[in-house]
N, CA, C and O atoms as CSV, one atom per row, in Angstrom:
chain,resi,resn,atom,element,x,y,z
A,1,UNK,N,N,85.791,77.305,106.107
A,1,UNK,CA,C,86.459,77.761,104.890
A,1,UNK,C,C,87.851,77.125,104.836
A,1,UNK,O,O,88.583,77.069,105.825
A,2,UNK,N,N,88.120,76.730,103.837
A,2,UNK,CA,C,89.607,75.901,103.528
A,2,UNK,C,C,90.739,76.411,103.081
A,2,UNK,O,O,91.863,75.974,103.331
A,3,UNK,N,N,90.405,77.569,102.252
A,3,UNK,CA,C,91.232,78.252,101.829
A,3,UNK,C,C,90.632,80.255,102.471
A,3,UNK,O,O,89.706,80.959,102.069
A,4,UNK,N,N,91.488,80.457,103.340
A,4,UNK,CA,C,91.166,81.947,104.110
A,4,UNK,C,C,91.891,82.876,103.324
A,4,UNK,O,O,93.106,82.714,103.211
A,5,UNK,N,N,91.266,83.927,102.706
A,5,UNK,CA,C,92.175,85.225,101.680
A,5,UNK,C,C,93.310,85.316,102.406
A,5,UNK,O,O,94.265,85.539,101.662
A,6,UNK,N,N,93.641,85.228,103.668
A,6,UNK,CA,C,94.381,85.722,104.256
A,6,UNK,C,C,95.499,85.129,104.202
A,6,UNK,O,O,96.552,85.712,104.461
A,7,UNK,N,N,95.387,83.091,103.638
A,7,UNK,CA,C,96.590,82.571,103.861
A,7,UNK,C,C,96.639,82.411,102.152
A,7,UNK,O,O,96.761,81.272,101.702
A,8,UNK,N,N,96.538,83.633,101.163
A,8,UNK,CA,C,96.608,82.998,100.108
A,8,UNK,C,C,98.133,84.455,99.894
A,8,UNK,O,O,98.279,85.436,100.624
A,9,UNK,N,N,98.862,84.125,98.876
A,9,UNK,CA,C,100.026,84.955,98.675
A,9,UNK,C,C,100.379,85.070,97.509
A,9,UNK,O,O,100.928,84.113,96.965
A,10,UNK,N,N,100.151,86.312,96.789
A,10,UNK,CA,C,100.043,86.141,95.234
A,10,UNK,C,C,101.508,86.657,94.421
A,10,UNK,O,O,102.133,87.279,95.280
A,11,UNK,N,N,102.193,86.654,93.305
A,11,UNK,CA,C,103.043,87.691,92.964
A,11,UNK,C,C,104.139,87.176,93.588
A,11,UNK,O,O,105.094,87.775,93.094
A,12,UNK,N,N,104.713,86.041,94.772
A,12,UNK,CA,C,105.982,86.254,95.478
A,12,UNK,C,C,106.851,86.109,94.252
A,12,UNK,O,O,106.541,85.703,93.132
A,13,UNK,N,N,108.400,86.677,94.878
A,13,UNK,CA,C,108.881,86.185,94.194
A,13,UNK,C,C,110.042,84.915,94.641
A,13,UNK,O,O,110.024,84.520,95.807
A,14,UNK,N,N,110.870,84.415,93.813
A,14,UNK,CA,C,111.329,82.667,94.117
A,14,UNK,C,C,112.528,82.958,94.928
A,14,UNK,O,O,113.344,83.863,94.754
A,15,UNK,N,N,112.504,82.009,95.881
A,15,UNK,CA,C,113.066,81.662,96.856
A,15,UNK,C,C,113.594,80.406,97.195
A,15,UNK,O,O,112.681,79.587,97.086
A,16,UNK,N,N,114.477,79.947,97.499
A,16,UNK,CA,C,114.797,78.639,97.953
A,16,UNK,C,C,113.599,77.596,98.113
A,16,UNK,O,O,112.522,78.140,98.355
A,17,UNK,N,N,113.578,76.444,98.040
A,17,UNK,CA,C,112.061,75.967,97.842
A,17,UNK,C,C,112.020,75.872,99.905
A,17,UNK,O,O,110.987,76.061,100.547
A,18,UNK,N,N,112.867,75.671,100.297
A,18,UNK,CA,C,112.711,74.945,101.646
A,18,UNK,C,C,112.373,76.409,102.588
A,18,UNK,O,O,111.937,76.481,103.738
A,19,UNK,N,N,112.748,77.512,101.638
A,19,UNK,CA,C,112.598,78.907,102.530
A,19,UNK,C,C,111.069,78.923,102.128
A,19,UNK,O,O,110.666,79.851,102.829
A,20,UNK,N,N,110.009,78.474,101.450
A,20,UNK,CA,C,108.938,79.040,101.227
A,20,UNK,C,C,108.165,77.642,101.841
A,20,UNK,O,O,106.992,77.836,102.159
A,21,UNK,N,N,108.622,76.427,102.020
A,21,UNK,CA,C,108.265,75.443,103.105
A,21,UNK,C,C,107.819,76.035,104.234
A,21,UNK,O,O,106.742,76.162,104.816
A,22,UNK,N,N,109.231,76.449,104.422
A,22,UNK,CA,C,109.428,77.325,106.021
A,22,UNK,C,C,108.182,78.285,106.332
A,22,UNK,O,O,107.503,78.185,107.354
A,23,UNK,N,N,107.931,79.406,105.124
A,23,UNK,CA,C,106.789,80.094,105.402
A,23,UNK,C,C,105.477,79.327,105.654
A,23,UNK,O,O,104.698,79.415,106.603
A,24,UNK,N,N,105.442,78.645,104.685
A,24,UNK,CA,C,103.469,78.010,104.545
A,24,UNK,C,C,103.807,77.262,106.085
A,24,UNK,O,O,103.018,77.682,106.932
A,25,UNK,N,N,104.681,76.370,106.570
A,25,UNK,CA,C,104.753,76.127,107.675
A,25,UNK,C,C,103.938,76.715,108.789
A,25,UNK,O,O,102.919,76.348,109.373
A,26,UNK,N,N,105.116,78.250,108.931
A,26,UNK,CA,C,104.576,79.359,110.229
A,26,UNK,C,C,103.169,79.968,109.716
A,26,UNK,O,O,102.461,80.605,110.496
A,27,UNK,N,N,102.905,79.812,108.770
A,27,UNK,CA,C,101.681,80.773,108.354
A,27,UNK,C,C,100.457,79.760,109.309
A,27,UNK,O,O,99.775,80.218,110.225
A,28,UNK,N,N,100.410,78.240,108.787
A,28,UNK,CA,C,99.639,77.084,109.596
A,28,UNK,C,C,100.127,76.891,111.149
A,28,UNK,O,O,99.459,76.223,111.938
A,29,UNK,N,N,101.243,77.477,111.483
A,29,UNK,CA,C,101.256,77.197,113.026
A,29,UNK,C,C,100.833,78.814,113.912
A,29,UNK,O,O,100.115,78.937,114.905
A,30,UNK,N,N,101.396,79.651,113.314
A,30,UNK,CA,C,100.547,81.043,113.812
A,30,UNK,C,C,98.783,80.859,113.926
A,30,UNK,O,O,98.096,80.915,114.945
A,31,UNK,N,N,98.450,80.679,112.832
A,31,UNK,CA,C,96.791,80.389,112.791
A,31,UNK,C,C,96.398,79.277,113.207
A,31,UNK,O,O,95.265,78.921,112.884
A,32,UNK,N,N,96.933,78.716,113.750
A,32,UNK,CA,C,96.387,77.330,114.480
A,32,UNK,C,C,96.073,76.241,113.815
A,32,UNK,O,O,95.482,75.340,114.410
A,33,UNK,N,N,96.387,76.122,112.547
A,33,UNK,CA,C,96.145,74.608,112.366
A,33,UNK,C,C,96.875,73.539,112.498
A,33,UNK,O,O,96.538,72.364,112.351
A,34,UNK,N,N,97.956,74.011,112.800
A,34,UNK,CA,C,99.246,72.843,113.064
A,34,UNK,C,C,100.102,73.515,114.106
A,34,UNK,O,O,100.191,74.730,114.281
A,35,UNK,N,N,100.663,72.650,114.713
A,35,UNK,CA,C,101.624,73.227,115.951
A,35,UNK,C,C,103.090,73.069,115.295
A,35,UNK,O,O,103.200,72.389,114.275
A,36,UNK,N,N,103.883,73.505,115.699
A,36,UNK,CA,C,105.442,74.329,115.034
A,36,UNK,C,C,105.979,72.622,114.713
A,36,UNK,O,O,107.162,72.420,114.440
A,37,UNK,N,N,105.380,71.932,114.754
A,37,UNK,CA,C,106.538,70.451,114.368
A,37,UNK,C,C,106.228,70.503,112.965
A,37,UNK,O,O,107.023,70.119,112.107
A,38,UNK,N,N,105.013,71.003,112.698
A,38,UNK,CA,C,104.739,70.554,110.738
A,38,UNK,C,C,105.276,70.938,110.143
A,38,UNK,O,O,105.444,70.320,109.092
A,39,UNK,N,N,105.964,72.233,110.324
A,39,UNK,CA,C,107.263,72.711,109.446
A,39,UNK,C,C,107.968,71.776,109.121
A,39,UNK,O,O,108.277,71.602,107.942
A,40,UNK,N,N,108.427,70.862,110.236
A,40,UNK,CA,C,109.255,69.965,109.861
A,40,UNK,C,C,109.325,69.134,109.058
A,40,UNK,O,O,110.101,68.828,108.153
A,41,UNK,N,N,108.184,68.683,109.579
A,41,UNK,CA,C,107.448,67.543,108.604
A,41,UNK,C,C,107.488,67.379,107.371
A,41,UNK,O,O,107.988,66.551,106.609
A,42,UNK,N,N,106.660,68.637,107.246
A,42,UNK,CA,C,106.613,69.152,105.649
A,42,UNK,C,C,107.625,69.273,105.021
A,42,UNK,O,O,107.481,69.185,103.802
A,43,UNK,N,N,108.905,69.493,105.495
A,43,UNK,CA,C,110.293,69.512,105.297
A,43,UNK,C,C,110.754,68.356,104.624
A,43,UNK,O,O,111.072,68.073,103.468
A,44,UNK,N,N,110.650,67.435,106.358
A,44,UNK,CA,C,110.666,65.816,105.714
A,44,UNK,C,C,110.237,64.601,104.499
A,44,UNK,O,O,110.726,63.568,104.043
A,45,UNK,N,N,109.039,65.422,104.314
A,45,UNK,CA,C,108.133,64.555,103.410
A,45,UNK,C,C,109.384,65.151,101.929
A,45,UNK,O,O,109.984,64.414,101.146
A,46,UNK,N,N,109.408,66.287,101.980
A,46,UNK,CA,C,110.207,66.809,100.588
A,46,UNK,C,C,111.067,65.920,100.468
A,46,UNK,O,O,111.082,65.218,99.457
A,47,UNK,N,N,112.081,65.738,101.600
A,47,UNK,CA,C,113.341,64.876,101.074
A,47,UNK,C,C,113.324,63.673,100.592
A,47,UNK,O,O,114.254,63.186,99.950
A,48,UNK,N,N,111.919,62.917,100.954
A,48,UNK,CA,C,111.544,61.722,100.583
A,48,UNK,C,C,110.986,61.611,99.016
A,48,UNK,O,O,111.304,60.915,98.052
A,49,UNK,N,N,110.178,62.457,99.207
A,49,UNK,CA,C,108.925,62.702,97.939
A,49,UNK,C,C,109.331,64.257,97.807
A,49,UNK,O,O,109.555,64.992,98.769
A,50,UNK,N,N,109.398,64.711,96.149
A,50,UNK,CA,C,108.964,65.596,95.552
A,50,UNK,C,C,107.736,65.875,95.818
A,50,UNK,O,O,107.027,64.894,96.040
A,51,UNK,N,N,107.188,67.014,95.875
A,51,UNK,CA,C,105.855,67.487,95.907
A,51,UNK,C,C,105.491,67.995,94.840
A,51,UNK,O,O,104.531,68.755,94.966
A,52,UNK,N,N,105.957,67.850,93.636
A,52,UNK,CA,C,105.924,68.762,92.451
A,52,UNK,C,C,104.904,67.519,91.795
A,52,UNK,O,O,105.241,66.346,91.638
A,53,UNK,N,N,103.327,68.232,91.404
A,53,UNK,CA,C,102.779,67.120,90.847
A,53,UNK,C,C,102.052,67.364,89.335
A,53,UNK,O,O,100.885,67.137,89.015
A,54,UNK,N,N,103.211,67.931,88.488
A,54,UNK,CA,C,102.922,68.369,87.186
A,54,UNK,C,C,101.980,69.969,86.800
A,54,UNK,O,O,101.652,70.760,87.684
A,55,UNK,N,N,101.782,70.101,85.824
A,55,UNK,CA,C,100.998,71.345,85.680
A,55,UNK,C,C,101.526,72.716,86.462
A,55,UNK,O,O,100.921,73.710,86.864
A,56,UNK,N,N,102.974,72.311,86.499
A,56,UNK,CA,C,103.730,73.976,87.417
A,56,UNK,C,C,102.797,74.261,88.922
A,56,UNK,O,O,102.360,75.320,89.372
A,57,UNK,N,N,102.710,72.866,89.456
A,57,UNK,CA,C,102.077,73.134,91.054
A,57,UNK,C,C,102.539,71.866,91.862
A,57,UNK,O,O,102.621,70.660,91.630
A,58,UNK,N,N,102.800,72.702,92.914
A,58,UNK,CA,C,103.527,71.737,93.942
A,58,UNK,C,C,102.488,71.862,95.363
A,58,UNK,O,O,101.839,72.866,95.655
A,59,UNK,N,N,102.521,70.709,96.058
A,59,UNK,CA,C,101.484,70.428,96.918
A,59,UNK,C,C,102.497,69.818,98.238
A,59,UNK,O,O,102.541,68.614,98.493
A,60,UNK,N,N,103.189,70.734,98.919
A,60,UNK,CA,C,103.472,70.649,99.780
A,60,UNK,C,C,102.910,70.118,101.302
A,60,UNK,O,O,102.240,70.892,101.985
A,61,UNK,N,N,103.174,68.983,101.703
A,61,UNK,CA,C,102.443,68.757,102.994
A,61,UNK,C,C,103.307,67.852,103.801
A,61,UNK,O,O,104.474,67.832,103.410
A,62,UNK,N,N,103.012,67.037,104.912
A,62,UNK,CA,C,103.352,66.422,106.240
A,62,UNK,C,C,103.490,65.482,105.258
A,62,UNK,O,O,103.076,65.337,104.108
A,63,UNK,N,N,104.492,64.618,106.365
A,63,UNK,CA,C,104.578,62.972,105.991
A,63,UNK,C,C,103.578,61.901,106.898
A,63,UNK,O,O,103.004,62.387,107.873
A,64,UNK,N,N,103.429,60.866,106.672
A,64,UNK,CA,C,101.842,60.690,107.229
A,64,UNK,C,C,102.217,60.567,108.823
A,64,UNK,O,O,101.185,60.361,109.462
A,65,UNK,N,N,103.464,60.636,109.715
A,65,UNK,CA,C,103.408,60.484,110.878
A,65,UNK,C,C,103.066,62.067,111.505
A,65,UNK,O,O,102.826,62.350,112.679
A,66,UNK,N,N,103.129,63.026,110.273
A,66,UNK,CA,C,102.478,64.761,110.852
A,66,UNK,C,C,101.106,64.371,110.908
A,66,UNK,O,O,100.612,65.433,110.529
A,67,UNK,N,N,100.150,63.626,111.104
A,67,UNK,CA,C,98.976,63.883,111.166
A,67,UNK,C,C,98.472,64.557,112.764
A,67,UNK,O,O,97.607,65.368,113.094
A,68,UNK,N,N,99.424,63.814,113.458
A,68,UNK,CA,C,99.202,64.261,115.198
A,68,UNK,C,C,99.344,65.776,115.412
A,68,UNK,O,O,98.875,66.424,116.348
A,69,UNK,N,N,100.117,66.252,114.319
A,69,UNK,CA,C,100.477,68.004,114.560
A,69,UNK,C,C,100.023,68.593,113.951
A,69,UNK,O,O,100.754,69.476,113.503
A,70,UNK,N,N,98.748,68.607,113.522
A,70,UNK,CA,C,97.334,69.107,112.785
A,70,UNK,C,C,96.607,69.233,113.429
A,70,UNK,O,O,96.278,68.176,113.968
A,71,UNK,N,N,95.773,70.550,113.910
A,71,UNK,CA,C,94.822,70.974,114.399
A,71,UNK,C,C,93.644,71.166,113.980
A,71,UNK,O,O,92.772,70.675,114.697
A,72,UNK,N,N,93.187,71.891,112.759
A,72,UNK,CA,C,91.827,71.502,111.729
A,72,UNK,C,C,92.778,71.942,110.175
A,72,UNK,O,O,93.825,72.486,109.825
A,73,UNK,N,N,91.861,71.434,109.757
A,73,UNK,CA,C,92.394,71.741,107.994
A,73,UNK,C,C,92.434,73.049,107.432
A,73,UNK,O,O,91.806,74.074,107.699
A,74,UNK,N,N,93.083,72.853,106.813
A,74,UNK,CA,C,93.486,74.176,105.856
A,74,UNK,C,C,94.721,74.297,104.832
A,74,UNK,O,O,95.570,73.407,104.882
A,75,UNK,N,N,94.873,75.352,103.899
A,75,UNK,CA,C,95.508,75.505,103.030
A,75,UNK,C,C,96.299,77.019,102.986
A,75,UNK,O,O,95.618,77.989,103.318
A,76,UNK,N,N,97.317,77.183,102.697
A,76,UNK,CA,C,98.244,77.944,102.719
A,76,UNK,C,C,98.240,78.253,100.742
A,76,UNK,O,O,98.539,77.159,100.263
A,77,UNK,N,N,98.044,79.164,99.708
A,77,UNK,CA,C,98.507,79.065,98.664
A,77,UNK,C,C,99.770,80.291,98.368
A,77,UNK,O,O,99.928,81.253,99.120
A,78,UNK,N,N,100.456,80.084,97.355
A,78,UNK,CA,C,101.207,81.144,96.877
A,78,UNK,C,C,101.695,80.977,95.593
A,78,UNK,O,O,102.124,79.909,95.156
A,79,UNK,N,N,101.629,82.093,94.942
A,79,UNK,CA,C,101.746,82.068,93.597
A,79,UNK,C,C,103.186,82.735,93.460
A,79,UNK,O,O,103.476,83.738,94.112
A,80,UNK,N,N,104.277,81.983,92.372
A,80,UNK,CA,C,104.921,82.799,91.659
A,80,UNK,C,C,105.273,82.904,90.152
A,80,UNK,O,O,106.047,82.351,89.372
A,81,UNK,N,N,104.350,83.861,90.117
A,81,UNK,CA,C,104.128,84.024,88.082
A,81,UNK,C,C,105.330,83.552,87.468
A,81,UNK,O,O,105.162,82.994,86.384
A,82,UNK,N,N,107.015,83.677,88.079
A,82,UNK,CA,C,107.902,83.670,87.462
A,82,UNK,C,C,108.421,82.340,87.543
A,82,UNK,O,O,109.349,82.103,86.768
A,83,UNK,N,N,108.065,81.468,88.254
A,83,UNK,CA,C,108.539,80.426,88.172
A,83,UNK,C,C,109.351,80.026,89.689
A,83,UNK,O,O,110.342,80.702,89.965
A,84,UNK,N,N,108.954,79.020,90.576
A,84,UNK,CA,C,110.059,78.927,91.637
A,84,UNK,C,C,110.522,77.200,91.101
A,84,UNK,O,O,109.953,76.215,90.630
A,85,UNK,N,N,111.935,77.617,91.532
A,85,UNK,CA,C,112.454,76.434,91.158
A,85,UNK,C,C,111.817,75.167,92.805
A,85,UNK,O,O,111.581,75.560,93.947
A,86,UNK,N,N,111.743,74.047,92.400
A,86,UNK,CA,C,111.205,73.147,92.720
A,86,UNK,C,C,111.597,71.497,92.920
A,86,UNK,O,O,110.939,70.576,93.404
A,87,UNK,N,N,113.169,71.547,92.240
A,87,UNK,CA,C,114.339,70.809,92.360
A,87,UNK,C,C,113.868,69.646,91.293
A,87,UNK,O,O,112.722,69.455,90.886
A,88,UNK,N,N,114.915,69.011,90.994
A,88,UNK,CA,C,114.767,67.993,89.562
A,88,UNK,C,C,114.374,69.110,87.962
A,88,UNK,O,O,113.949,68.688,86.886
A,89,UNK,N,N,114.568,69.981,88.182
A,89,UNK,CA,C,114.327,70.532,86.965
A,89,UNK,C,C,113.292,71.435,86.646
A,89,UNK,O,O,113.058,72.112,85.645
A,90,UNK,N,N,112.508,71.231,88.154
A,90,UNK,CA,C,110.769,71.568,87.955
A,90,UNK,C,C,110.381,72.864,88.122
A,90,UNK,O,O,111.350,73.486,88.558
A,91,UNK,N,N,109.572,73.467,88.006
A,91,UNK,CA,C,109.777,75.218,88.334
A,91,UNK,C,C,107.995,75.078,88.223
A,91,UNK,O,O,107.396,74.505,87.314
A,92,UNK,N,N,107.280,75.875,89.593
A,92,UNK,CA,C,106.204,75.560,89.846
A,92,UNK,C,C,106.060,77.115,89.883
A,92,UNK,O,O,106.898,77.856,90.395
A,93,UNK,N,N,104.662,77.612,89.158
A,93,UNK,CA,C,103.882,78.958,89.446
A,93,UNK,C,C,102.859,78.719,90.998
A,93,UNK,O,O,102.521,79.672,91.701
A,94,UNK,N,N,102.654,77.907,91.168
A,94,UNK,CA,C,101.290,77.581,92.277
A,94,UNK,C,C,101.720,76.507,93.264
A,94,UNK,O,O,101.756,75.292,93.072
A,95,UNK,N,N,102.072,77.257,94.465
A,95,UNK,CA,C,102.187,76.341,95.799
A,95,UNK,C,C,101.125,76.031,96.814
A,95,UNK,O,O,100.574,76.859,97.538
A,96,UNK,N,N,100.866,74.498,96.772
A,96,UNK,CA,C,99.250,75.048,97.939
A,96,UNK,C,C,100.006,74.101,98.883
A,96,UNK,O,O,100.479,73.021,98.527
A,97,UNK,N,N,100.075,74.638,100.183
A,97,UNK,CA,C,100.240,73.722,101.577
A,97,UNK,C,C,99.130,73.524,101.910
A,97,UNK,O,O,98.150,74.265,101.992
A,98,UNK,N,N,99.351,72.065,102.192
A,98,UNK,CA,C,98.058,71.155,102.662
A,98,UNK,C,C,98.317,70.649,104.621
A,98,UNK,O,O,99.040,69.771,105.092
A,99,UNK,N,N,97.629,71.382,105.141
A,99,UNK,CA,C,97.129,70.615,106.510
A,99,UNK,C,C,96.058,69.822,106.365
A,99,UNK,O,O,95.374,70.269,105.445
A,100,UNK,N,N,95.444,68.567,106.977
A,100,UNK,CA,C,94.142,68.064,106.726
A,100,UNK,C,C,94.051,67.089,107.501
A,100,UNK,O,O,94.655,66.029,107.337
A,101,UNK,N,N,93.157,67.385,108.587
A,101,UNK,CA,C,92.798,66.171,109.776
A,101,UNK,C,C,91.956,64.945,109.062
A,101,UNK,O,O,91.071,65.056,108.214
A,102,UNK,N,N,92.495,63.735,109.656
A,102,UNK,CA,C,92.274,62.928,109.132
A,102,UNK,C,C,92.324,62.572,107.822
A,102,UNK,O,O,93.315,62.737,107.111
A,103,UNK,N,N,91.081,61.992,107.402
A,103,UNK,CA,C,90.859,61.737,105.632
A,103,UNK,C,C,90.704,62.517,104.769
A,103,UNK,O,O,90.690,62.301,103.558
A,104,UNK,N,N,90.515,63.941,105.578
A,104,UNK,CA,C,89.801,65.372,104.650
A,104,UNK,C,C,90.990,65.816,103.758
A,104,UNK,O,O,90.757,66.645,102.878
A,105,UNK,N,N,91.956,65.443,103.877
A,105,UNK,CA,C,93.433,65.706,102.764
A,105,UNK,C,C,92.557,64.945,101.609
A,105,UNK,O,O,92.633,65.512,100.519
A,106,UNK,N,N,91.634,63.617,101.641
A,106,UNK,CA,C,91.375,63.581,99.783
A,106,UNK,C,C,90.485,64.780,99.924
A,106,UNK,O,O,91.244,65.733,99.747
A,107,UNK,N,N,89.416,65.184,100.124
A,107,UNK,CA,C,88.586,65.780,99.584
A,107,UNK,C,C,89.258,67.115,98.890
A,107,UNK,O,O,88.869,67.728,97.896
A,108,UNK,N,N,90.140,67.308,99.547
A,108,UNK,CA,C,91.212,68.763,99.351
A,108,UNK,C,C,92.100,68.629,97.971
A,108,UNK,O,O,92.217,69.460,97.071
A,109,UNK,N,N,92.723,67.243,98.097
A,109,UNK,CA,C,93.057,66.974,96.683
A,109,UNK,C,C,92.393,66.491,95.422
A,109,UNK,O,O,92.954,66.115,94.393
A,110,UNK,N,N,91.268,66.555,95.644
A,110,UNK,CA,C,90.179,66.214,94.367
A,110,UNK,C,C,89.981,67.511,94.004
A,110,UNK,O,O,90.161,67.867,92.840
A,111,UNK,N,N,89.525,68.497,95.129
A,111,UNK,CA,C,89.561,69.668,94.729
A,111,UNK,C,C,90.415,70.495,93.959
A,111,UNK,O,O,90.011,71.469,93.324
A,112,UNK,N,N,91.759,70.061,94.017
A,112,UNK,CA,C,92.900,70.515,93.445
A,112,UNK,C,C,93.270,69.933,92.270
A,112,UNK,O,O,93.953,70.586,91.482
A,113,UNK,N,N,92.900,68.689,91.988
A,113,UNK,CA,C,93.184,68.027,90.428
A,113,UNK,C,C,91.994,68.728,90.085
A,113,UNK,O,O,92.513,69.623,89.419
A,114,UNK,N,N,90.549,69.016,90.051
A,114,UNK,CA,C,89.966,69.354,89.615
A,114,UNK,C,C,90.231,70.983,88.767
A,114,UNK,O,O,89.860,71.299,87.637
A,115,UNK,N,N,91.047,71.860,89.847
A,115,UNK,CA,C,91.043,72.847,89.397
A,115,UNK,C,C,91.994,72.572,88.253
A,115,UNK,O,O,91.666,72.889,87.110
A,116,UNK,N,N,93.489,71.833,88.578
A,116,UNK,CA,C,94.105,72.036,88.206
A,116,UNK,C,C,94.930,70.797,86.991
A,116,UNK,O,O,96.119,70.566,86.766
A,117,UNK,N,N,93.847,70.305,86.504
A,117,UNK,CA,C,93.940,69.231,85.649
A,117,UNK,C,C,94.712,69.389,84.264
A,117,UNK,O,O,95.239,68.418,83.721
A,118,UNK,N,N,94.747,70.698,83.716
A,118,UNK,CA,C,95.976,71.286,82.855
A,118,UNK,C,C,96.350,72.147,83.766
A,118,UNK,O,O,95.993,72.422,84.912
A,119,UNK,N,N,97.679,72.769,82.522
A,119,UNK,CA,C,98.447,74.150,83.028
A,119,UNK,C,C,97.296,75.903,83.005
A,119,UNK,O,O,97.452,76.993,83.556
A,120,UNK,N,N,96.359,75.414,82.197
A,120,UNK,CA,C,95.095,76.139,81.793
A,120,UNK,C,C,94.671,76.730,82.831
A,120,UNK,O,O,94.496,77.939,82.978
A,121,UNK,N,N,94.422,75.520,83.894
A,121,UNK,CA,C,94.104,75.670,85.618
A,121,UNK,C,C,94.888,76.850,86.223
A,121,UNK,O,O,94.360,77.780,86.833
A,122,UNK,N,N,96.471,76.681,85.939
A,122,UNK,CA,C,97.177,77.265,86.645
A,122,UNK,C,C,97.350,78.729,86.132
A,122,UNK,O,O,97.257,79.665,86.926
A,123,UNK,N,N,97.553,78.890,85.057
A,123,UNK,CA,C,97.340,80.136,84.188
A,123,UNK,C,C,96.630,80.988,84.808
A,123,UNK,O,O,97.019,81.928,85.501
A,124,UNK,N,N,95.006,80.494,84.430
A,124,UNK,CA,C,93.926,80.833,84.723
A,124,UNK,C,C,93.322,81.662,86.819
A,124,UNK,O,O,92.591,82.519,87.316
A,125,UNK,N,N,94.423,80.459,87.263
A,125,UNK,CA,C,94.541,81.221,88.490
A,125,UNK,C,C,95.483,82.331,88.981
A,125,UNK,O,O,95.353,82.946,90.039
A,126,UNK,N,N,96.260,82.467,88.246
A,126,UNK,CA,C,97.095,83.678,88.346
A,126,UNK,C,C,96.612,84.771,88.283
A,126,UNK,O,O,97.063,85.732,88.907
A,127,UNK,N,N,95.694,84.814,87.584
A,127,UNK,CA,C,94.882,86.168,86.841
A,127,UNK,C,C,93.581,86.504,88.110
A,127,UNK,O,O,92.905,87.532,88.071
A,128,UNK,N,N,93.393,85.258,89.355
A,128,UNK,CA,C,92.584,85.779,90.210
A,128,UNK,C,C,92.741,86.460,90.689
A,128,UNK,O,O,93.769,87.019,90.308
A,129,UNK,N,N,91.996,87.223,92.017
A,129,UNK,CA,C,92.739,87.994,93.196
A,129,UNK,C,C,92.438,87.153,94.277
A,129,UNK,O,O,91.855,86.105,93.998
A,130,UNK,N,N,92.736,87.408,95.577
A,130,UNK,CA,C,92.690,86.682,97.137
A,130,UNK,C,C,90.921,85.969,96.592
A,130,UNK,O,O,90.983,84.810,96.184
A,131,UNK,N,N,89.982,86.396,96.593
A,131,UNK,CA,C,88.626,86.641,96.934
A,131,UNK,C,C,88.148,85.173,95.689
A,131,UNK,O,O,87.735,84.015,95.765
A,132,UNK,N,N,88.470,85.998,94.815
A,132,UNK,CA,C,87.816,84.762,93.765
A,132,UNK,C,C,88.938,83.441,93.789
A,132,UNK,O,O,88.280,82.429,93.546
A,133,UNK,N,N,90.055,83.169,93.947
A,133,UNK,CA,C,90.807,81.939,94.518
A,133,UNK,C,C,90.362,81.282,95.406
A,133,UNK,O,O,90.231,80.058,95.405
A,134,UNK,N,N,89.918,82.483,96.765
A,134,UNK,CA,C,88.953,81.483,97.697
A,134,UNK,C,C,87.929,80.684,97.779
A,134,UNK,O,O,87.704,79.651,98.409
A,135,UNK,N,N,86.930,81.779,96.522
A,135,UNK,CA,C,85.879,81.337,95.913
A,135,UNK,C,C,85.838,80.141,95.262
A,135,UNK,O,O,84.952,79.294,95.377
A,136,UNK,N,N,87.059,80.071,94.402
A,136,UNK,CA,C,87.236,78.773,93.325
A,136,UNK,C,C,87.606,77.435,94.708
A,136,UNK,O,O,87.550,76.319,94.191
A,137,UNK,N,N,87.804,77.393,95.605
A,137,UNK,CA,C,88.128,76.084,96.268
A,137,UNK,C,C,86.866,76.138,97.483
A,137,UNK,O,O,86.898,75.402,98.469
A,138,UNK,N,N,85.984,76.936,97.277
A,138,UNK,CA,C,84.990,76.794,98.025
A,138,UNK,C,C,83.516,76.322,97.420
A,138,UNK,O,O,82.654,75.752,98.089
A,139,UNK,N,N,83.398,76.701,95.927
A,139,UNK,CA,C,82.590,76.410,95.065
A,139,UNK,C,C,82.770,74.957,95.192
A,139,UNK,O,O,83.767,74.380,95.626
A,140,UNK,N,N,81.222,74.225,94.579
A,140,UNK,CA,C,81.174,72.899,94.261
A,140,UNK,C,C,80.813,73.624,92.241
A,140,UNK,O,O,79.954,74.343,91.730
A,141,UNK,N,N,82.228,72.769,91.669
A,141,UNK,CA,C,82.454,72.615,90.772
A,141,UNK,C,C,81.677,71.497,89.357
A,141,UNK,O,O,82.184,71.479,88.236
């Protein structure tokens, strides 16, 4: 399973973008898919690259030298209905952290343009709960 109810977080509200980095971080190094350096990483990649990739969703992940501090794949999501700011102007409802051994990061992001190909996508997922979000990235679409 790629997306676990457990690492999904609905309702937060906005926070510094690098304080909610910080979380999806520990959430993937507590559960084992990444060991405590990907925080960083994921950190790093921000300062380089925006993660903000239109449609009010940001796709937070490693820069490609985090691949070594990945343990199996998975996804971290969190929603904030109200908007978290996202820097350059951007204000994202839907955060998904991406871990992904090896090549399995595309399959994860096809999955994610798919859902989320308008703002319709994103809307539309707000209104889920834990169960059917999981459902929607576990379904073949």
């Amino acid at each position: 399973m790629i997306l676990e109810t457990r690492n999904i977080f609905l309702n937060q509200k906005p926070m510094e973008k690098e304080d909610v980095i910080r979380k999806i971080g520990e959430i993937f190094s507590s559960q084992g898919y990444t060991n405590e350096y990907y925080t960083q990483a994921m950190l790093d990649k921000e300062k380089v690259f925006n993660t903000y990739i239109g449609n009010e969703l940001a796709i937070p992940h490693g820069i490609e030298d985090a691949k070594k501090h990945i343990k199996k794949t998975g996804l971290v999501l969190v929603t904030v209905p109200e908007g978290q700011d996202w820097g350059a102007s951007e204000k994202v409802k839907v955060i998904i952290g991406i871990a992904a051994v090896g090549d399995e990061h595309l399959n994860v992001l096809q999955k994610i343009a798919m859902c989320f190909s308008d703002k319709a996508g994103v809307e539309k997922l707000l209104t889920l709960n834990e169960q059917e979000i999981s459902d929607l990235f576990e379904g073949e679409e």
